[in-house]
Structures are given as structure tokens and as C-alpha cells.
C-alpha positions in Angstrom: 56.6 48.0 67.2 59.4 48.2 70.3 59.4 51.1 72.1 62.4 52.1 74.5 62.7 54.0 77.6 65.5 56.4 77.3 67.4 54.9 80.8 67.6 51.1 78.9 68.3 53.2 76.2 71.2 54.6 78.2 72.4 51.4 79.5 72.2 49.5 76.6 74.8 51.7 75.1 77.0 51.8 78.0 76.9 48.4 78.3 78.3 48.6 74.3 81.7 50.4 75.5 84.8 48.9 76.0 86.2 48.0 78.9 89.7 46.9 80.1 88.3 43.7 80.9 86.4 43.5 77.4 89.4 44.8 75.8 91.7 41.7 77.2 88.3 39.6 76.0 88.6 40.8 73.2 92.5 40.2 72.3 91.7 36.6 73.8 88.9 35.8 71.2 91.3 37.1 68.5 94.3 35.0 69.4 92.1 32.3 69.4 91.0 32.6 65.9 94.0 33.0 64.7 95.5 30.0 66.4 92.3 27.9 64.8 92.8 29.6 61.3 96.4 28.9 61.6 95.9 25.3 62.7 93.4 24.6 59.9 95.5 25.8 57.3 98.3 23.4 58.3 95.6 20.2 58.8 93.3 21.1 56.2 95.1 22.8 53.7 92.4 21.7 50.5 89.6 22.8 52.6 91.2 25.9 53.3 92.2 26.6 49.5 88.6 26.7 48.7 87.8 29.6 51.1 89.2 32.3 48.8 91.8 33.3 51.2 95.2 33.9 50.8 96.9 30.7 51.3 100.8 30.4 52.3 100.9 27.0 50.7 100.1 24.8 48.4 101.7 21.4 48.6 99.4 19.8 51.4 96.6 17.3 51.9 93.8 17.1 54.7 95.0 15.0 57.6 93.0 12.0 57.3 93.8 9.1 59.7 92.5 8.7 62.8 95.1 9.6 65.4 95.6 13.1 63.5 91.8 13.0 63.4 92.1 12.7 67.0 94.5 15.2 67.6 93.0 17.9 66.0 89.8 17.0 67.9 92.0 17.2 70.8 93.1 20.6 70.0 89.6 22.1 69.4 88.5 21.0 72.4 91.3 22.8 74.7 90.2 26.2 72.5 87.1 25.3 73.1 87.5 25.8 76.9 89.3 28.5 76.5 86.7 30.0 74.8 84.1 29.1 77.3 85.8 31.3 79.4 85.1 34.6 78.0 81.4 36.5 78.0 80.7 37.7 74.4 77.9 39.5 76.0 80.4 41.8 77.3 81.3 42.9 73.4 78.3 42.2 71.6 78.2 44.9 68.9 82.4 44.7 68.4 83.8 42.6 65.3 85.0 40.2 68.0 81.6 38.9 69.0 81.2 37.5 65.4 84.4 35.6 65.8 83.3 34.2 69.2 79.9 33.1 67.4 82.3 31.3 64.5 84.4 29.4 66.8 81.7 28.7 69.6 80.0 26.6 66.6 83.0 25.6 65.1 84.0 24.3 68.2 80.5 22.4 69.7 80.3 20.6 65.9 83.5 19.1 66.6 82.7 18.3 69.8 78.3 16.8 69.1 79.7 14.9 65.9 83.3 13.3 67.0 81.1 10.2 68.2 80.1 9.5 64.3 83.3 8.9 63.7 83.0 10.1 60.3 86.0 8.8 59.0 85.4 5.3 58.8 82.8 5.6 56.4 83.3 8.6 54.5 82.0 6.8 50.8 79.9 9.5 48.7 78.8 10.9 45.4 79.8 14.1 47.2 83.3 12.7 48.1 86.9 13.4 47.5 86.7 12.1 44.4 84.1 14.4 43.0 86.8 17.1 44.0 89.2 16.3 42.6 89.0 17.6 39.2 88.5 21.2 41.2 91.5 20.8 43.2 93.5 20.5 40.1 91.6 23.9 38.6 92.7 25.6 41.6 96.3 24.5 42.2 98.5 27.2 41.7 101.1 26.9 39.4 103.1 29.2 37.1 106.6 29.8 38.7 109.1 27.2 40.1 108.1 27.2 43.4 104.4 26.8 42.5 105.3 23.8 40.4 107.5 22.1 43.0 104.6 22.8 45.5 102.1 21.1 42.7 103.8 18.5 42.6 104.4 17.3 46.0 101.0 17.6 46.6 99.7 15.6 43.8 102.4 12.8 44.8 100.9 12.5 48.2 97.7 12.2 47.4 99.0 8.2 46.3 99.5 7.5 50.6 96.0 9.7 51.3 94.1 7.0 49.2 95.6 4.3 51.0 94.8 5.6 54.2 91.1 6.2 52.7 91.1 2.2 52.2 92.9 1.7 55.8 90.1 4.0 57.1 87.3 2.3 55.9 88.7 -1.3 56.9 88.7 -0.1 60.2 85.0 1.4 60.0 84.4 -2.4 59.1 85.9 -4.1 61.8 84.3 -1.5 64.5 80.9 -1.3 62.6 81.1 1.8 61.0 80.0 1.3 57.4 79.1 3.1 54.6 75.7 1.9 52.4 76.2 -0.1 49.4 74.1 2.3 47.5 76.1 5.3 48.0 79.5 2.6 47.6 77.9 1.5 44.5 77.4 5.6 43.1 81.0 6.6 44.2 82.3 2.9 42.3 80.2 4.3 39.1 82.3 7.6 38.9 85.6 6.3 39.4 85.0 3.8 36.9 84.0 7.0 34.7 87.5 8.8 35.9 89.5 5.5 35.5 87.6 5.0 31.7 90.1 7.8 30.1 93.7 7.7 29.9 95.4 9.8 32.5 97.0 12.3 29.9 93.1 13.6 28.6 91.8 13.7 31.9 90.5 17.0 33.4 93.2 16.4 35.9 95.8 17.5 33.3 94.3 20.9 33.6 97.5 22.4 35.7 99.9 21.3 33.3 97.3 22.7 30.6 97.5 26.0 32.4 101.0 26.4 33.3 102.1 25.7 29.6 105.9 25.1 30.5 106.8 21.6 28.5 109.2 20.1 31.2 106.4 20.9 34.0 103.6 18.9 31.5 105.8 15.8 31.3 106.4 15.6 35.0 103.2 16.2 35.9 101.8 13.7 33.8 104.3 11.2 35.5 102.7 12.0 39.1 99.0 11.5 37.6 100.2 8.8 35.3 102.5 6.8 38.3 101.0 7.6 41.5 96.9 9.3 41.2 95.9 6.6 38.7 97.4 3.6 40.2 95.9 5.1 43.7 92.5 5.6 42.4 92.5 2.0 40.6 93.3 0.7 44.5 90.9 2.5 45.8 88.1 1.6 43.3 89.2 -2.4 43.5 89.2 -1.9 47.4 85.9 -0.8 46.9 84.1 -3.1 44.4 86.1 -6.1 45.7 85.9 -5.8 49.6 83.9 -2.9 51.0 80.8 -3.6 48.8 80.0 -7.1 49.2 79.5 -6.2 53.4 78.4 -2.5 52.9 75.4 -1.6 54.9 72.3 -2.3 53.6 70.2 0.0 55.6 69.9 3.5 54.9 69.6 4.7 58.4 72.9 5.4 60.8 70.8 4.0 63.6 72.3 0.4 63.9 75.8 2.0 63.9 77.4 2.8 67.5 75.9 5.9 69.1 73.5 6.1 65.6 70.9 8.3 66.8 73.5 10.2 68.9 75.1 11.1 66.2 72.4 12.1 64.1 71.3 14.6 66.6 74.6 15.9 66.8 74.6 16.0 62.9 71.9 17.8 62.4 72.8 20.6 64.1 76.3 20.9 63.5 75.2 21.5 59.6 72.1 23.1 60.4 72.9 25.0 63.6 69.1 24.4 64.9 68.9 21.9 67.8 65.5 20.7 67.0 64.3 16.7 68.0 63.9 14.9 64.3 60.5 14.0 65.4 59.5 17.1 65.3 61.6 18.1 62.2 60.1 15.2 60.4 56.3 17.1 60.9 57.9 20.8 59.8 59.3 19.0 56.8 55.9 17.5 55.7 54.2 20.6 56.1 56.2 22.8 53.9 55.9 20.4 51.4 52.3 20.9 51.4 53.0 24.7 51.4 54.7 24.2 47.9 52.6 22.0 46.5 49.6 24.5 47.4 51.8 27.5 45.6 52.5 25.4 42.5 48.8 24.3 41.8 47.5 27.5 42.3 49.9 28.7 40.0 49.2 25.8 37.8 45.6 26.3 37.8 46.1 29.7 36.1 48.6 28.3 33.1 46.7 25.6 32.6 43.2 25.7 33.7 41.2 22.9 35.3 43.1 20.3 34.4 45.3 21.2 36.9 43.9 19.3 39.5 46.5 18.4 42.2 50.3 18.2 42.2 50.3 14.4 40.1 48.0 15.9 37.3 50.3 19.5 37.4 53.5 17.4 37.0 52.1 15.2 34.3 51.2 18.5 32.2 54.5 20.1 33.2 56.4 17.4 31.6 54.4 16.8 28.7 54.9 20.4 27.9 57.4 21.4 24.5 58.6 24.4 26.3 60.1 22.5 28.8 62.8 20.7 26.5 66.0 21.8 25.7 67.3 20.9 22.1 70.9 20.7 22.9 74.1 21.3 25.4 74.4 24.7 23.7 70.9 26.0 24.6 71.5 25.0 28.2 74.6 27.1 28.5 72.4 29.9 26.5 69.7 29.8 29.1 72.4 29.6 32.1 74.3 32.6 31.0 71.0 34.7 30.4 69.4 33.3 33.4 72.4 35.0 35.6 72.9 38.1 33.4 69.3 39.1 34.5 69.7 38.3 38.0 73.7 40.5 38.0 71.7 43.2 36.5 69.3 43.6 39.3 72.0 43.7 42.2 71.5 46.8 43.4 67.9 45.8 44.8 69.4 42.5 46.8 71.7 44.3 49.0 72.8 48.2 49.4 76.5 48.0 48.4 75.9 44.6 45.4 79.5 43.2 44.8 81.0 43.8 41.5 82.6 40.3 41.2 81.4 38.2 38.5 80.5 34.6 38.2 81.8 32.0 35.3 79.7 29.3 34.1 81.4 25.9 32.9 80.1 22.5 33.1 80.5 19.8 35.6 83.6 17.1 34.0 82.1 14.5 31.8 82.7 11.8 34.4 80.8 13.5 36.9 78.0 14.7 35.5 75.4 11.7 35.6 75.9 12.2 39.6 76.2 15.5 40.0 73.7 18.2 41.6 71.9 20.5 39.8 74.5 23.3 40.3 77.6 23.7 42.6 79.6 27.5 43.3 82.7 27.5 44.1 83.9 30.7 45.0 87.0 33.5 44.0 90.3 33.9 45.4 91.2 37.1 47.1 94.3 37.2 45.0 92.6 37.0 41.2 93.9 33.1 40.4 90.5 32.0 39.6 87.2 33.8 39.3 83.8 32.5 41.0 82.5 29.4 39.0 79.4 28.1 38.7 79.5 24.7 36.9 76.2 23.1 35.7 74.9 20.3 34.8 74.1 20.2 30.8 73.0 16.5 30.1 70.0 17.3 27.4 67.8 14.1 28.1 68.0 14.8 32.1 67.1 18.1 32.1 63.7 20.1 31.9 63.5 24.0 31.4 61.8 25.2 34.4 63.6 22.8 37.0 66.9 24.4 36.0 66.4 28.3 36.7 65.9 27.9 40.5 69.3 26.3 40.7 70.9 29.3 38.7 69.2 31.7 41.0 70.5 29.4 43.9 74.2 29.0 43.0 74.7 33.0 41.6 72.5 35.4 42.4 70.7 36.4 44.5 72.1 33.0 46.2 75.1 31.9 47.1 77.3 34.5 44.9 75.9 37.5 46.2 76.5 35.9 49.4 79.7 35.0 49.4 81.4 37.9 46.7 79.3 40.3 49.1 81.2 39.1 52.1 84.6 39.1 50.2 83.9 42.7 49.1 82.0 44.6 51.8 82.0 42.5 54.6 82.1 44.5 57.6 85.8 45.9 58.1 87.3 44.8 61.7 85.7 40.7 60.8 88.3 38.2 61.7 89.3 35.8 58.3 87.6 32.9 60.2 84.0 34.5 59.6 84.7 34.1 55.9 86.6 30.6 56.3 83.8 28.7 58.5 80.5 28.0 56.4 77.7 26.4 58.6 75.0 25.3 56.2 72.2 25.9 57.7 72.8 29.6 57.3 74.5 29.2 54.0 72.1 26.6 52.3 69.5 28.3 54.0 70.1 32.0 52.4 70.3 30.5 49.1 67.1 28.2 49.0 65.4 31.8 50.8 67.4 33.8 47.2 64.8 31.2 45.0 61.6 32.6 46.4 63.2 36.1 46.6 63.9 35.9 43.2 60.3 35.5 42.0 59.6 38.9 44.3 62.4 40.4 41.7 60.7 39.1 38.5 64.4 37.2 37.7 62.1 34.0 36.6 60.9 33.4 33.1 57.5 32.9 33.5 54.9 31.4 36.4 56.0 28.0 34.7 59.6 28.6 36.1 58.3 29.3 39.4 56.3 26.7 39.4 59.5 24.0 38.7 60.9 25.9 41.9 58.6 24.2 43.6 58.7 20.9 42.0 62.5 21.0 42.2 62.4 22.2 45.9 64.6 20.0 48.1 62.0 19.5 50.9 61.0 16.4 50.0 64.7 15.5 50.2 64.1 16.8 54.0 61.5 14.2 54.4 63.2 11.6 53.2 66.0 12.4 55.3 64.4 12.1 58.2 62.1 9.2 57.3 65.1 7.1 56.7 66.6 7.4 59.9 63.9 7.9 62.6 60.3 6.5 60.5 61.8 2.9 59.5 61.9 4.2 55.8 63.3 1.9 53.2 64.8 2.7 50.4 62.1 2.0 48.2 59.9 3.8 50.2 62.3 7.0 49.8 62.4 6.6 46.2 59.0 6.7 45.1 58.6 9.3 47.9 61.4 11.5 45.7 59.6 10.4 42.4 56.2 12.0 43.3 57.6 14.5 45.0 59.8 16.0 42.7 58.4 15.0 39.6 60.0 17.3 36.9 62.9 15.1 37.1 63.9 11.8 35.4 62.6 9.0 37.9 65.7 7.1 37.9 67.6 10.5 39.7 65.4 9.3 42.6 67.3 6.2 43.8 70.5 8.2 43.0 69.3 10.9 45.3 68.8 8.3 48.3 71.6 6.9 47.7 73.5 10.0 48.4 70.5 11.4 51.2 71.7 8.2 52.9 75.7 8.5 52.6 75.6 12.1 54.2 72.6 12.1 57.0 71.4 15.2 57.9 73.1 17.2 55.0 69.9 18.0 53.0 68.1 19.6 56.3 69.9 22.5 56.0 68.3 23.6 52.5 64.7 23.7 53.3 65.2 24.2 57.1 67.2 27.1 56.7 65.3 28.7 54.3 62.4 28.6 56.3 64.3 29.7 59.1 65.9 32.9 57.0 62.0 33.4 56.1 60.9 33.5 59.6 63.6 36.1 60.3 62.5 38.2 57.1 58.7 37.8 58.8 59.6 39.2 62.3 61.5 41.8 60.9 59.0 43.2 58.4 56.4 42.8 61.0 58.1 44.8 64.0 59.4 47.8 61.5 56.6 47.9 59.3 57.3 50.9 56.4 60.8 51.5 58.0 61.8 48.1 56.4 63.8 47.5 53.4 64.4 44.4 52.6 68.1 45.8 51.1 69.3 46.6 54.1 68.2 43.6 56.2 70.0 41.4 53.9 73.0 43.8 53.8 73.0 43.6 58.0 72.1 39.8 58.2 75.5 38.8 55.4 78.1 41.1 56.3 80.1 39.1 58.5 79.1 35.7 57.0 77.3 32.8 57.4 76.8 33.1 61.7 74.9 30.4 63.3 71.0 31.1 63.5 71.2 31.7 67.0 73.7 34.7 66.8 72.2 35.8 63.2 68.5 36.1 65.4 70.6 38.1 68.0 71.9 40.4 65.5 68.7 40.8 63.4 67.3 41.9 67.3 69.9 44.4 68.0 68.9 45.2 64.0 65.3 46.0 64.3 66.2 47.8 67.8 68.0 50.6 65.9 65.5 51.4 63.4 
């Protein structure tokens, strides 16, 4: 416990007024988020539609070729000095020192990661392509201008593509290139998209939705004459060119400024600037930590024979209970899975949001590749509800390595997370807290909502909790960071994934590197950030004792978004002071 003399008391809270000098601060840090938000919206338009904000159009593409690429990063850096400028210390419990937090990050990924040149060898599961079915469920349509804005976009995305393949060509010639695994993965889907005929693709869904006949036809013409004939260009590029001198190596090392840019990865996703040597050891260890909490657990479902983690996964799987009999019973389980958790809102956070989540599975072509579970979030203005879509292939799927990913993607994960922002975020927060999402934070809360669940009783049974474990992404973590700074091969990394996460099918494993490889750094933030939002949870329980509720430090910790770790540890002090 703190205690406080009443003079720093005195000065601490004098220090909190405003100033004329902090006022002007202040104004500054606004205009500059709106100038970034502003910016973004015109460069990145598609990112920007996904952020639930109000958008003022929708007939626009990310910038994707490197001189815009360049001028952006150009851009970010003058605000970036303009930003350096100003003392948030001088403001620190006003809405504006949240926005300087935002952009300060915002601002130093840009500047750690512009050496990867990303880019030139942007090739992923996770890619464009696996978007694009959600773009099309989120295009606005349904009056004249919406149409004509639908279409325009749709048209352009026929040049994007090339510059994609013009992109990548480049990323060749300087050394930048993607690995044939992860070229291989993304050449499987778009073989799976390209397999159907344009008019019964999910792609249609617009036209589907609009329902006005002379829209349908023209809108089949775009994706007919322009996405298809792009997409085949892009997948013959591909299989043709770019695959036969793809990199064989998982690790970034070998490319210009590798390791540079690794370090710079990490924490620009994370926000943790942590050597990977070290990260490499954390990661290790909480592995063991799991394994440890699933035998135990183990031990008491099935008794002796629950030996060690090999023997506990070999029972797991040879368990009935752990099938399901058809697609049918997975969305059963799904839908009851979240009901339970939406019913026990009130003890996550003190004001729960009241939004509510729909359920729908991932596109046909895209659900061999696809995660367990992927949220994609409401718009302020009703068009679409929060989604969860799902995975729901039967013979891939085991009972108890499917409710963690529930928990993670709704609630208490990254629903409550993200509706509770949208709803009672705290009033004076700038729209770029709820537009920048640093995953470390955000990845992070969500992996720390599985284990939170269990204290809630949202699980099934110890078996569920259990396949938490066994699904837990750690191992992904050390894979991660065996590939790029151990030596790691492949192989290694698969039969690494195959023990370690043995409730599912052991050919997932090699599709997991594959993608682990083709977006380095990307899986730290799950298990890092988790332990990270545990750590917080630890020091705050420990310094309040019986004054804490764990309600309210969640409530204090998400109201204005996912803020770096650094500024979320400076809040959570100023937090425990005022209890």
C-alpha cells in the first residue's frame, strides 16, 4: 500500500490544472489528430472503414505503391516532430494526453518499421485477399450515390492488383521477398476464390444486399471484367514468377536491415521494446506455465494416466466428447458458448455495452486457412452489426480447443473491448483512440479475457480449460522467435507447433509456419500481451488489496482504447493512486 503526504498530494493536483500553456498544448495535440485521422481516411480508406467510424466515403483504396508509401511516411514523420514538441506530462489526466499516447506510437511504428519495407513482400494467408469477401460485406450501398461510390471502388481495385505484382517485382530485384510457404498458402486460396464463377461468389454479396436489378448486373460486370481477370494476374504472377525464387528461409534476417527490422516489428505490434533473446526465454517459460495448469487439471479428469502434456493430449483427443457431429452443432455450441458469456456482462466491466455480436462462418474458400476466430467490429451508424465468423470445418475441429477462441473474439475478449469503447468510452477521447489498434494491448486483453473467463465459470467443464491451454498461442511465440534469432527451420517449427499444441490436426502445423513466417513478430503480441495485462492485474490487486475490483480496473484500463503498455502502466498508476 501507497501512502501520500498531503503537500505531494497538493501538488499533484495542481500540477493536473490547466494552464494557458497546456491549453495551446492541448489544441496542438488535437489538430494533430485530426490532421492524422483526416490523412488516413484519404490514404487508407479500407482500413479506415473497418474502424466503425463514420466514414465520408466509400469509393477508395489503400495507397499502395511505394512513392505514396513514401509520402505518407513522409508526412508522419513532420507530425511526428511536431509532436515531439509538446510535454504530455503537462496534461496528463486531460482526454488530450490519450491522443498524444495514440499518435506518439502511431508515429514511432512508422518511423522503427519503414526500413522493412513491407511492401515488397506483403504475400500472406492474412492478406488482402482474405479481406476481400469482408470489404464487400461492408460496402455501403442502397442509394445512387452509394452505388456509384461501390462501384468505382470495386473498378479500381483491377490497377491495385497490378501494383501488388509491380510491388513485389521490385521486392525481388532489391531482395525483399516473401517465403514460398506463405506464397504457396496465399496461391492455395486464390485458386479456391478463382474455382467459382464470379456471379456465386461471396463477392456478389453487395449486389445481394442492395436488391436493385440494374445495380446487380453492373456489378457483376465490375467483378466479372475487372476483380476476376485481376485476381487471375495476380495468382499467375504468383505461381509462375514469384514462387519459383521465393525465399526459402523463414527468417527476415538475410533481408536488408533483417534484424533491424525485426526489432522495430516487434514493438510496433507489441508496443514492448524487449531484446528477442530475452523474449525467446519469457516465451519458453510460459509455455511451461501452461503445460503445468493443464496436467494438473488433467490429472483430476483423468487420473494417473495423465502423466505429462504428450500423454494428456493423446487422451484429450481420443476422447468422444471432444467431436463434433456436424456444421450445425458447431454453430449450436458457438451461439451458446457467447450467450453465456453476454449474460455475465455486468461482472467484466461496470457499465457492460449493450451491443451484440453475430456469428457467421468464415467463406468456403477461406476456411481451410483461416484462424480459429476473427471479430470484426460495428459501425457507429447501424450498417452492419459486430461479427464474429468461425471456423466450422467438422473433421478440423475438436470441442474444447474451440471455446477459448469464442471467449477470445466476443466476450469477455475483444467485443467487450471494442463495443465497450464504442459505447462508454470516456467522453472528451479524440476518434483516433478508437481508430489506432496496437496489438499488443488489443491481442493482449483478449488472450488475458480466456483465463478471465475460467474465473467467471463461462467454460464448459475443466476439459475446456484445459484445450485453452493446449490451443494457447505461446508456442506460436516460440516459434516466432526461434525462426528468426535460433536458426530454426521450418521443420523444426512444425513439429515444435505439433507437440505443442496438440488438440489440433497436425497438418495445421506447417500452415501455421507458414503464416508465423509471412508476418514476423505478429504472434508476440497474443501471449506477450496477455502476460503483460496479467502483470498489470497482479500489481494492482497487490497495492489495493480489498479496495480492488477487478470491474473497475478493467472499466479504467479500456475506456479510451487500446493505449500502448507504457501509457496503459501510467494510467493504471495514477489508477491505484486514487483508491
Amino acid at each position: 500500500m501507497k501512502f501520500f503526504r498531503p503537500a505531494s498530494m497538493l501538488l499533484a493536483v495542481m500540477a493536473a490544472l490547466p494552464s494557458h500553456a497546456g491549453a495551446d498544448d492541448r489544441a496542438r495535440v488535437t489538430a494533430l489528430a485530426d490532421r492524422y485521422v483526416e490523412e488516413f481516411q484519404k490514404n487508407f480508406p479500407l482500413s479506415y472503414g473497418f474502424s466503425g467510424l463514420p466514414t465520408k466515403r466509400s469509393d477508395g483504396v489503400d495507397l499502395n505503391s511505394p512513392a505514396d508509401i513514401a509520402r505518407w511516411q513522409a508526412q508522419l514523420a513532420g507530425m511526428a516532430d511536431e509532436l515531439a514538441t509538446i510535454d504530455p506530462a503537462e496534461f496528463a489526466t486531460a482526454p488530450e494526453w490519450v491522443t498524444w499516447q495514440f499518435l506518439d506510437h502511431a508515429f514511432k511504428q512508422a518511423r522503427l518499421t519503414k526500413v522493412c519495407r513491407s511492401e515488397l513482400w506483403s504475400v500472406s494467408a492474412l492478406g488482402w485477399q482474405a479481406s476481400l469477401s469482408q470489404i464487400a460485406g461492408i460496402q455501403p450501398v442502397g442509394s445512387d450515390e452509394a452505388r456509384a461510390q461501390a462501384l468505382s471502388r470495386w473498378r479500381a481495385f483491377g490497377p491495385w492488383m497490378d501494383q501488388e505484382i509491380e510491388n513485389l517485382r521490385e521486392g525481388k530485384r532489391l531482395g525483399y521477398l516473401a517465403t514460398a510457404a506463405a506464397t504457396s498458402s496465399t496461391l492455395g486460396q486464390l485458386d479456391q476464390m478463382l474455382a467459382q464463377a464470379p456471379g456465386e461468389s461471396p463477392l456478389m454479396e453487395p449486389a445481394t444486399r442492395d436488391g436493385t436489378p440494374a445495380f446487380a448486373a453492373e456489378w457483376k460486370a465490375v467483378i466479372d471484367g475487372t476483380l476476376w481477370p485481376a485476381l487471375k494476374r495476380y495468382r499467375d504472377f504468383l505461381r509462375d514468377e514469384y514462387l519459383p525464387h521465393a525465399r526459402q528461409s523463414p527468417s527476415i534476417a538475410g533481408m536488408p536491415d533483417g534484424r533491424e527490422c525485426y526489432r522495430g516489428l516487434i514493438f510496433a505490434i507489441t508496443t514492448v521494446d524487449a531484446d528477442p533473446e530475452s523474449l525467446f526465454e519469457i516465451a519458453q517459460a510460459q509455455v511451461e506455465r501452461e503445460h503445468k495448469i493443464a496436467v494438473d487439471l488433467g490429472r483430476k479428469l483423468y487420473g494417473e494416466r495423465a502423466t505429462d502434456w504428450k500423454t494428456l493430449g493423446e487422451l484429450m483427443r481420443a476422447d468422444p466428447r471432444e467431436r463434433f457431429a456436424s456444421t450445425e452443432e458447431v454453430r449450436e455450441f458457438t451461439q451458446r458458448t457467447y450467450e453465456r458469456a453476454e449474460a455475465a456482462a455486468a461482472r467484466m466491466v461496470l457499465t457492460p455495452p449493450a451491443g451484440k455480436v453475430v456469428l457467421q462462418p468464415f467463406p468456403e474458400f477461406q476456411q481451410a486457412s483461416a484462424p480459429g476466430g476473427q471479430y470484426l467490429p460495428a459501425a457507429d451508424d447501424g450498417s452492419r452489426p459486430a461479427t464474429y465468423f468461425y471456423r466450422n470445418v467438422v473433421d478440423d475441429l475438436y470441442r474444447s480447443s474451440l471455446q477459448n477462441v469464442i471467449l477470445h473474439e466476443t466476450l469477455p475478449g475483444h467485443h467487450l473491448q471494442i463495443q465497450f469503447l464504442a459505447e462508454h468510452g470516456r467522453k472528451g477521447n479524440h476518434p483516433v483512440s478508437r481508430l489506432l489498434y496496437f496489438s499488443g494491448p488489443g491481442e493482449g486483453w483478449a488472450t488475458y479475457a480466456e483465463d478471465f473467463a475460467q474465473e467467471l465459470g463461462l467454460y464448459d467443464s475443466d476439459r475446456d480449460y484445459i484445450g485453452r491451454q493446449m490451443g494457447s498461442i505461446s508456442p506460436m511465440m516460440v516459434v516466432d522467435l526461434g525462426m528468426q534469432v535460433k536458426g530454426w527451420t521450418p521443420e523444426q517449427a512444425t513439429l515444435y507447433l505439433q507437440e505443442g499444441m496438440p488438440m489440433r490436426p497436425p497438418q495445421r502445423a506447417a500452415q501455421s509456419v507458414a503464416l508465423i513466417s509471412s508476418l514476423p513478430s505478429f504472434v508476440l503480441s497474443y501471449p506477450l500481451g496477455g502476460i503483460k495485462w496479467q502483470a498489470m492485474r497482479a500489481r494492482a490487486e497487490q497495492e489495493l488489496g480489498e479496495k480492488f475490483d477487478v470491474r473497475a480496473f478493467h472499466q479504467v484500463l479500456l475506456e479510451d482504447g487500446m493505449l500502448p503498455f507504457s501509457a496503459l502502466e501510467a494510467k493504471l498508476d495514477r489508477w491505484i493512486a486514487s483508491q
